[in-house]
Biopython code that builds the backbone (N, CA, C, O; Angstrom):
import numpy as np
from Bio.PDB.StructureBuilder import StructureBuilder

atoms = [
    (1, "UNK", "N", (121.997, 7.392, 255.820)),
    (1, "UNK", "CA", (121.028, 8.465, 255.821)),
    (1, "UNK", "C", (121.686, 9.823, 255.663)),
    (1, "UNK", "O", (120.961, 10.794, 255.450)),
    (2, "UNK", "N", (123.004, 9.969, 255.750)),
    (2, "UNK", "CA", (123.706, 10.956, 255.556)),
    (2, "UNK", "C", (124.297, 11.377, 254.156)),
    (2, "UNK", "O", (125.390, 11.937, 254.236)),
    (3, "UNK", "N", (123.861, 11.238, 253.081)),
    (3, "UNK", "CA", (124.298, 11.395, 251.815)),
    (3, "UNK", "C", (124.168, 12.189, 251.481)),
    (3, "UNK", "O", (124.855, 12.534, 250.520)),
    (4, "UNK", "N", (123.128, 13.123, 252.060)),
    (4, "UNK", "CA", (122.841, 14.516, 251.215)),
    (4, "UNK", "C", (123.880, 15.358, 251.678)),
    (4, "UNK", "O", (124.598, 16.014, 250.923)),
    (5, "UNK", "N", (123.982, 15.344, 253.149)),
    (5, "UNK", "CA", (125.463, 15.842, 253.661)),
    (5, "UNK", "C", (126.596, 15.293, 253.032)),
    (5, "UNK", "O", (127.161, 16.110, 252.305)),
    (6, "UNK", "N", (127.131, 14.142, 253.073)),
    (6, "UNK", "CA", (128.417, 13.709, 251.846)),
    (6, "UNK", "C", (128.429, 14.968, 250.920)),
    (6, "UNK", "O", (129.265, 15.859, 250.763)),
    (7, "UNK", "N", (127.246, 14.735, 250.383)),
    (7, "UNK", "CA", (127.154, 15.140, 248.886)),
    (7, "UNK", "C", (127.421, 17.136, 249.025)),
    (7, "UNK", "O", (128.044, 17.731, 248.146)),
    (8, "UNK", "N", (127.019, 17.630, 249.852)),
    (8, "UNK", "CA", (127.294, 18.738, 250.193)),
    (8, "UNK", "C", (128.590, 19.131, 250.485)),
    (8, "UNK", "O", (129.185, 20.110, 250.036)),
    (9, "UNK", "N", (129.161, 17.924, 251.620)),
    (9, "UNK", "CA", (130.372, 18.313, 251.816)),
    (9, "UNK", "C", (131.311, 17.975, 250.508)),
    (9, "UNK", "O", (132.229, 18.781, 250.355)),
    (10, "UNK", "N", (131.232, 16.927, 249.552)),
    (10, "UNK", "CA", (131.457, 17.174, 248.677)),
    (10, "UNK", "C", (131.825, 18.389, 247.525)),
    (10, "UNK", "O", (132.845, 18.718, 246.919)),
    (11, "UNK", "N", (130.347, 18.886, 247.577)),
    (11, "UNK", "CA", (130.505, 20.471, 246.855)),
    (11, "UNK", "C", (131.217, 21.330, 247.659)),
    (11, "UNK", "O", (131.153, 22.414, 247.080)),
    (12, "UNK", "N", (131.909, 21.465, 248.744)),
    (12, "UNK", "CA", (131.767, 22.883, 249.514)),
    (12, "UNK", "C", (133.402, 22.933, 249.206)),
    (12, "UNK", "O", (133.950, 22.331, 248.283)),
    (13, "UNK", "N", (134.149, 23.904, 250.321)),
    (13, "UNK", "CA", (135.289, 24.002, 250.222)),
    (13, "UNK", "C", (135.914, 23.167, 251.041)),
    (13, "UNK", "O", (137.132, 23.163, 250.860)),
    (14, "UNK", "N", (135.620, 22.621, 251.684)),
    (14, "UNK", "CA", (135.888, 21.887, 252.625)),
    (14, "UNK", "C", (136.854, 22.179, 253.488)),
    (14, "UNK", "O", (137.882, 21.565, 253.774)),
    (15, "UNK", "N", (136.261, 23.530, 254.003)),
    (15, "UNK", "CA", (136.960, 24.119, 255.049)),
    (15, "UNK", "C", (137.382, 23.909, 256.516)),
    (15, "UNK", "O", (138.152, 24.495, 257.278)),
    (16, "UNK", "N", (136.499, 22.746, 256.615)),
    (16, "UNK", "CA", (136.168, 22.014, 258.021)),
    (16, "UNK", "C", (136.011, 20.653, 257.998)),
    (16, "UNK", "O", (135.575, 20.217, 256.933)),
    (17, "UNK", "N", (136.209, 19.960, 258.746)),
    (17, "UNK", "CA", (136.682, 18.449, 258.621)),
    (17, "UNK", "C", (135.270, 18.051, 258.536)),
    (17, "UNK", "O", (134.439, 18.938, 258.732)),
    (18, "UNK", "N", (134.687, 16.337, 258.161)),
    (18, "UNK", "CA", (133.288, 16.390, 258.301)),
    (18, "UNK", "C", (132.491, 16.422, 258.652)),
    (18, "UNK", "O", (131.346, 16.664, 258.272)),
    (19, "UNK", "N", (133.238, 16.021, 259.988)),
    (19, "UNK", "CA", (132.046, 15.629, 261.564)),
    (19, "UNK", "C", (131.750, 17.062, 261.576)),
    (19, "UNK", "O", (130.532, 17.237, 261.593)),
    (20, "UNK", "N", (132.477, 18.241, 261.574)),
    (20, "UNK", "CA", (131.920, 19.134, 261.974)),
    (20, "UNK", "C", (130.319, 19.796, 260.894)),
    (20, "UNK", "O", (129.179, 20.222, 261.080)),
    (21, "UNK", "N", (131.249, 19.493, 259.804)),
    (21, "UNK", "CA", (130.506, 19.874, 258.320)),
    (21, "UNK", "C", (128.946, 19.916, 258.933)),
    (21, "UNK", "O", (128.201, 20.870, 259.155)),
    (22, "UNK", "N", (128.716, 18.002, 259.167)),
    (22, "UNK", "CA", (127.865, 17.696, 258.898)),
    (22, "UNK", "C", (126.440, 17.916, 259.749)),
    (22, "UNK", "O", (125.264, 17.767, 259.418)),
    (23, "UNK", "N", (127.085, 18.344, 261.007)),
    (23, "UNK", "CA", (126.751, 18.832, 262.431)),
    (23, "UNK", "C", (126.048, 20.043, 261.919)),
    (23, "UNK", "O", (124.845, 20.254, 262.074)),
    (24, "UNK", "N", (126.962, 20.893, 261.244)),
    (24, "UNK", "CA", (126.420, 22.150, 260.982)),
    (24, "UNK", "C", (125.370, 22.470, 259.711)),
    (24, "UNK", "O", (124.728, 23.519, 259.679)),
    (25, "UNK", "N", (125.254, 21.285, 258.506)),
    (25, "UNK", "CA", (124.476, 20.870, 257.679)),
    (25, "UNK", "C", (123.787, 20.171, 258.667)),
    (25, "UNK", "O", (123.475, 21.138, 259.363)),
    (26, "UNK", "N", (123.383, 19.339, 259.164)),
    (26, "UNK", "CA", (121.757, 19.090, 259.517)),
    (26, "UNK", "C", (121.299, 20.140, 260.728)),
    (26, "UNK", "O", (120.102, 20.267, 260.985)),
    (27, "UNK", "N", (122.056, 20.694, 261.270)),
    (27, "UNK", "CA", (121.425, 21.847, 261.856)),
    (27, "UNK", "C", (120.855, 22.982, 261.305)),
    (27, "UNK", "O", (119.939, 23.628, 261.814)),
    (28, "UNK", "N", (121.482, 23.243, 260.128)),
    (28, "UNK", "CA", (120.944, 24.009, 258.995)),
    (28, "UNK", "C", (120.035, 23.903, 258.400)),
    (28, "UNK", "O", (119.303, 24.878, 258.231)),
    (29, "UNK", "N", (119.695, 22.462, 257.767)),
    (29, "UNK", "CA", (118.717, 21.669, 257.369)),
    (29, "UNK", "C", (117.526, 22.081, 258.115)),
    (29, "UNK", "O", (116.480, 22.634, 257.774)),
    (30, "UNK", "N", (118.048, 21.596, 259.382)),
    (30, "UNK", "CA", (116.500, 21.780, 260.080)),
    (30, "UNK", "C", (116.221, 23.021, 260.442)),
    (30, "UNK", "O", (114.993, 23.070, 260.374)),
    (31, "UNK", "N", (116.666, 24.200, 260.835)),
    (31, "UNK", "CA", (116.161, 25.706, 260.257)),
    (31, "UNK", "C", (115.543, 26.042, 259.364)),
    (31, "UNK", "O", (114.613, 26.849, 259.389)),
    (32, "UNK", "N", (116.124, 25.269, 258.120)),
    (32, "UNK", "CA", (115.130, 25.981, 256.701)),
    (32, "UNK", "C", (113.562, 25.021, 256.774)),
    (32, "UNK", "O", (112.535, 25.315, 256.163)),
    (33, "UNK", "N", (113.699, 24.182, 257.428)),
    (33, "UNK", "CA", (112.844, 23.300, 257.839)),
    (33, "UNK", "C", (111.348, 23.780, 258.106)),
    (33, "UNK", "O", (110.382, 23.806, 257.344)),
    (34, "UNK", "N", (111.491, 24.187, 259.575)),
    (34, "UNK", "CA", (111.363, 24.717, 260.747)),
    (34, "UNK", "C", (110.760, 26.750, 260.435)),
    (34, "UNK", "O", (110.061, 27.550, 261.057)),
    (35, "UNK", "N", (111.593, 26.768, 259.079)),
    (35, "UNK", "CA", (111.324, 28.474, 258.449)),
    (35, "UNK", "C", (110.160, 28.467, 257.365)),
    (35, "UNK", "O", (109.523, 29.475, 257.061)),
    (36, "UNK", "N", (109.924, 26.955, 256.716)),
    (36, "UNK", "CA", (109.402, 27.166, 255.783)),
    (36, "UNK", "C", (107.559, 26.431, 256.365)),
    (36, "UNK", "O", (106.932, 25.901, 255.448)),
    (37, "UNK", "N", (107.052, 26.445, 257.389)),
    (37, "UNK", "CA", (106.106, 25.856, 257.829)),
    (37, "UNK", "C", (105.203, 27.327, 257.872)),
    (37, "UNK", "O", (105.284, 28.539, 258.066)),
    (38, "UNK", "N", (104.009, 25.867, 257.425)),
    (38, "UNK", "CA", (102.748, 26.945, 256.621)),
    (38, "UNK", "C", (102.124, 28.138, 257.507)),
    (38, "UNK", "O", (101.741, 27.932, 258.659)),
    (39, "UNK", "N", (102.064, 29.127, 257.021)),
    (39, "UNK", "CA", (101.832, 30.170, 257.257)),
    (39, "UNK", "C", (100.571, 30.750, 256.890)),
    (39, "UNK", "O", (100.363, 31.093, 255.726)),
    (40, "UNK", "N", (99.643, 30.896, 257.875)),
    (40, "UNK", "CA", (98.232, 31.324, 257.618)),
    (40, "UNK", "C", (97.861, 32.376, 256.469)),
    (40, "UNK", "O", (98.015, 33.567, 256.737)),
    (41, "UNK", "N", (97.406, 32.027, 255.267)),
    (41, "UNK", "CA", (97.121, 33.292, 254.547)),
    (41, "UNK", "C", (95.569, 33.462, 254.373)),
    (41, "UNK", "O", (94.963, 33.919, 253.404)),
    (42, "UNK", "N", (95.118, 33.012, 255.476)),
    (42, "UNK", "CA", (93.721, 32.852, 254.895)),
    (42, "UNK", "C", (92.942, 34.371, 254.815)),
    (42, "UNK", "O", (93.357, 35.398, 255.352)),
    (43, "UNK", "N", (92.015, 34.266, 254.206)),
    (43, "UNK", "CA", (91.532, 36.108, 254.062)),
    (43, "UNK", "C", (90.052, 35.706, 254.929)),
    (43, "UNK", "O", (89.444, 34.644, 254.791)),
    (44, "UNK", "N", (89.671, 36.793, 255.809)),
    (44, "UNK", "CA", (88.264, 36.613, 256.808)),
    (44, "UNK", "C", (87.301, 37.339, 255.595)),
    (44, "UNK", "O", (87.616, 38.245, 254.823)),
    (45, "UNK", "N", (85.931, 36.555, 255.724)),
    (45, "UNK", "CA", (84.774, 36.609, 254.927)),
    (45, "UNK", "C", (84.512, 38.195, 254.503)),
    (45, "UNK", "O", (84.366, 38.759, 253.419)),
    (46, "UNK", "N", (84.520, 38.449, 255.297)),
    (46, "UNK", "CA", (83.908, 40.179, 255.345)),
    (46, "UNK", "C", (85.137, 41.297, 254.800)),
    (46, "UNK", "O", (84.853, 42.480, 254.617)),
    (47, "UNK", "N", (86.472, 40.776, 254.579)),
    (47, "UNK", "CA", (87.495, 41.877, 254.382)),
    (47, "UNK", "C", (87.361, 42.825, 253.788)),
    (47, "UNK", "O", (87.882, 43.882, 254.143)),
    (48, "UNK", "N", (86.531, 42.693, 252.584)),
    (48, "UNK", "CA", (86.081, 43.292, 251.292)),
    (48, "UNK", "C", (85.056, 44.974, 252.961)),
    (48, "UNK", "O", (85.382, 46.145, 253.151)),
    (49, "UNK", "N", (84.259, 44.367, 253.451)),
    (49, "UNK", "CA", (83.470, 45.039, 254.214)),
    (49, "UNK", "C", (84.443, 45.846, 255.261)),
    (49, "UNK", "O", (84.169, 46.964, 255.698)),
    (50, "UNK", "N", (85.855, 44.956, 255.656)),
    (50, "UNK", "CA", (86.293, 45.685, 256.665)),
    (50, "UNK", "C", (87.217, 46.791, 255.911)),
    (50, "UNK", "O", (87.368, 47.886, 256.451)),
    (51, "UNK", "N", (87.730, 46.555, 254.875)),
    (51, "UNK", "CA", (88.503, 47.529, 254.255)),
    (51, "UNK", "C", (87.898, 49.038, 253.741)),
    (51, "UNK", "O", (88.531, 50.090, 253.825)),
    (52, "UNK", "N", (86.650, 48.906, 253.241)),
    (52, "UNK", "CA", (86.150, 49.920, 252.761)),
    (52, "UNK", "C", (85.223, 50.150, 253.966)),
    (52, "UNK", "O", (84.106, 50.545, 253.631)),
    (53, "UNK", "N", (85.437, 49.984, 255.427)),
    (53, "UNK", "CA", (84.765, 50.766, 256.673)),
    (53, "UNK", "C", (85.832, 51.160, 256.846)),
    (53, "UNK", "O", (85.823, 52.360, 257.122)),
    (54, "UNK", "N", (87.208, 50.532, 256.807)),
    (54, "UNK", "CA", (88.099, 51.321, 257.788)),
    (54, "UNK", "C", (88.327, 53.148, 256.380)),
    (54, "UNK", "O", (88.537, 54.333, 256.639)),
    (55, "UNK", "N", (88.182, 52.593, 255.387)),
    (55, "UNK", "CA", (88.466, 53.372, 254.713)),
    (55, "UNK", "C", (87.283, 55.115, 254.596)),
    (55, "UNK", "O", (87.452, 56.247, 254.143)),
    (56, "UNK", "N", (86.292, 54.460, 255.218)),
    (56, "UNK", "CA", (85.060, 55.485, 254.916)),
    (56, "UNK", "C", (85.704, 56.463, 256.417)),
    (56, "UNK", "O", (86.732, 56.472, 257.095)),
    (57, "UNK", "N", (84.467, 57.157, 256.384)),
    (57, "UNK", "CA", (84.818, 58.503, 257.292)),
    (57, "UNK", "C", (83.543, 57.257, 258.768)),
    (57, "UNK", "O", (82.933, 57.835, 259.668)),
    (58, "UNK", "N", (83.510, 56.483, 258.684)),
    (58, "UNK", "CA", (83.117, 55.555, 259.763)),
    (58, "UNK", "C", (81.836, 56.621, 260.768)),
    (58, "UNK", "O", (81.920, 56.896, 261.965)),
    (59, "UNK", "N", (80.798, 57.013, 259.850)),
    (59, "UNK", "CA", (79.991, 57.883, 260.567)),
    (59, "UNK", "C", (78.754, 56.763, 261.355)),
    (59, "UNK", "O", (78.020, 57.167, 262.257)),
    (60, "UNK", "N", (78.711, 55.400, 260.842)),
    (60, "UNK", "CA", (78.156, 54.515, 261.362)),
    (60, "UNK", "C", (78.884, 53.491, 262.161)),
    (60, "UNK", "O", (80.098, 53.319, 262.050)),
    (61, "UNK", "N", (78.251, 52.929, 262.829)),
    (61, "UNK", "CA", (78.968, 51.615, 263.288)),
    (61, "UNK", "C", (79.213, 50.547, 262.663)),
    (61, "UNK", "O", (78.470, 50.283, 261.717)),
    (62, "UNK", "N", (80.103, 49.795, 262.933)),
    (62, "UNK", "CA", (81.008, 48.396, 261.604)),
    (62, "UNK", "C", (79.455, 47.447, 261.528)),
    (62, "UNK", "O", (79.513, 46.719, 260.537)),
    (63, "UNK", "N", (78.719, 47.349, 261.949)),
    (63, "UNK", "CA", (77.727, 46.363, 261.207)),
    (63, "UNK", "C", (76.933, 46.665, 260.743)),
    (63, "UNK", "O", (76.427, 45.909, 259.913)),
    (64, "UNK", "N", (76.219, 48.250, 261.065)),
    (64, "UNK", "CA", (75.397, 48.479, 260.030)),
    (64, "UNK", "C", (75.905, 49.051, 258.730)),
    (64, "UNK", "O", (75.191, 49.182, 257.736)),
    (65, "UNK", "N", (77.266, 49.406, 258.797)),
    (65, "UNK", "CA", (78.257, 49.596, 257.561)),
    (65, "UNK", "C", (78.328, 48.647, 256.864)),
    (65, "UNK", "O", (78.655, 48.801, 255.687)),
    (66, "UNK", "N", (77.963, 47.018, 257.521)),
    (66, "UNK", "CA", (78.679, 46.115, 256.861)),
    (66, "UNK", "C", (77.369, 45.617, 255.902)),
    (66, "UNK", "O", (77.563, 45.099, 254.803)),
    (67, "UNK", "N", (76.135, 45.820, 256.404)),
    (67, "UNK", "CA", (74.845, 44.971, 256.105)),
    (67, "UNK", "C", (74.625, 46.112, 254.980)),
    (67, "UNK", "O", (73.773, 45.818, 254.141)),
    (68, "UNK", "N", (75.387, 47.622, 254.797)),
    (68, "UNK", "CA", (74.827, 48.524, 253.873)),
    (68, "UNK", "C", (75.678, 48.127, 252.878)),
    (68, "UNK", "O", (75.259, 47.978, 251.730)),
    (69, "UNK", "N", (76.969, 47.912, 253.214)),
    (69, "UNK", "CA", (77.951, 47.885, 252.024)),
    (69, "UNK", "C", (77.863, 46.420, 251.768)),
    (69, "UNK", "O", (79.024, 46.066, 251.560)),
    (70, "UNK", "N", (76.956, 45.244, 251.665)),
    (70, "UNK", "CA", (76.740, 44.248, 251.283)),
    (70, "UNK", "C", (75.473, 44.188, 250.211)),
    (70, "UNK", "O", (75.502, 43.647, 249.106)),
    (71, "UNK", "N", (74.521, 44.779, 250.731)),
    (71, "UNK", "CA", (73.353, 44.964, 249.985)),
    (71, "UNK", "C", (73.839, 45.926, 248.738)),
    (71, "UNK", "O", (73.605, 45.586, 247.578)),
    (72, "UNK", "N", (74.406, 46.925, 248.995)),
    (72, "UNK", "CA", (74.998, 47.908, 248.169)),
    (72, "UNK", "C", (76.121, 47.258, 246.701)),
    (72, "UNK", "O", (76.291, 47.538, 245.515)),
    (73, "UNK", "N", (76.641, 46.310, 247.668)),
    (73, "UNK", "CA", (77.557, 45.519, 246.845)),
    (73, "UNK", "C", (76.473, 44.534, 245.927)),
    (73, "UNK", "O", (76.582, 44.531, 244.700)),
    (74, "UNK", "N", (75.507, 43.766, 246.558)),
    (74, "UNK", "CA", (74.811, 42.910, 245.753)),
    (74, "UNK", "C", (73.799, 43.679, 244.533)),
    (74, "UNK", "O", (73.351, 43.251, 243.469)),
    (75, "UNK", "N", (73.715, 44.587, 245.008)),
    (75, "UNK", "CA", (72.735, 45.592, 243.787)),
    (75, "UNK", "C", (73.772, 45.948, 242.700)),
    (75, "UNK", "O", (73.529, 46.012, 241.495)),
    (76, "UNK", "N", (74.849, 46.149, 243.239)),
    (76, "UNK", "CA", (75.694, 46.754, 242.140)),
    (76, "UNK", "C", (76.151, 45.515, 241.091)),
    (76, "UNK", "O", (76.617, 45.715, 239.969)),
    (77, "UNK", "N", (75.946, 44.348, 241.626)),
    (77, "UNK", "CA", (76.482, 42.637, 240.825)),
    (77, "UNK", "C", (74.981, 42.668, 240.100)),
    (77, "UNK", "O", (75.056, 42.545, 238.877)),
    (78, "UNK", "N", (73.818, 42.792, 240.558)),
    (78, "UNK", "CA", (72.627, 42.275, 240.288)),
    (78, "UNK", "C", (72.659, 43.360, 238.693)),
    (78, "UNK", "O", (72.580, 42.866, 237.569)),
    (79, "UNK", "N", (72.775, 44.701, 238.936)),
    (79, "UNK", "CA", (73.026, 46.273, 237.841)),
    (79, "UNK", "C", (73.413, 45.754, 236.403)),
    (79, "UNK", "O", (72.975, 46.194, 235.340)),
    (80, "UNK", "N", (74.638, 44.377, 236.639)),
    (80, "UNK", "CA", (75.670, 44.279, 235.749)),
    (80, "UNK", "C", (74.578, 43.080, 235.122)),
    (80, "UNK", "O", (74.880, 42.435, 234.118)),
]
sb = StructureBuilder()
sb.init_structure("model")
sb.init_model(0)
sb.init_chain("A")
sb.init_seg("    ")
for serial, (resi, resn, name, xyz) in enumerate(atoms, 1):
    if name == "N":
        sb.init_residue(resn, " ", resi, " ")
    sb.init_atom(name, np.array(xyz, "f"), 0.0, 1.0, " ", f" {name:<3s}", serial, name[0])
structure = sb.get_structure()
């Protein structure tokens, strides 16, 4: 089960004997592992609504901002 390590220690300089090599390749291994686990990108329904409230001069409150700039938004799709 260790071949990919061989094969590494193979390529490297082989600056270090293998036991150690290989110790330090699957510990490595499992960092990039461990680094590359999925990461939420999901976007919330309304962003489109929260971006252009945070962006306005916010003279209303976030939901009736949100129910204006929705209707506002659907008239302007319906226009086209």
């Amino acid at each position: 089960y260790d071949a990919a390590a061989k094969l590494a220690y193979e390529a490297s300089d082989k600056s270090m004997d293998y036991a150690s090599f290989k110790t330090k390749y699957e510990g490595d291994s499992v960092a990039a592992v461990i680094a590359k686990q999925p990461v939420d990108v999901s976007i919330p329904y309304d962003a489109a609504a929260k971006l252009a409230y945070e962006a306005s001069d916010k003279s209303m409150d976030y939901a009736s901002f949100k129910t204006k700039y929705e209707g506002d938004s659907v008239a302007a799709v319906i226009a086209k």
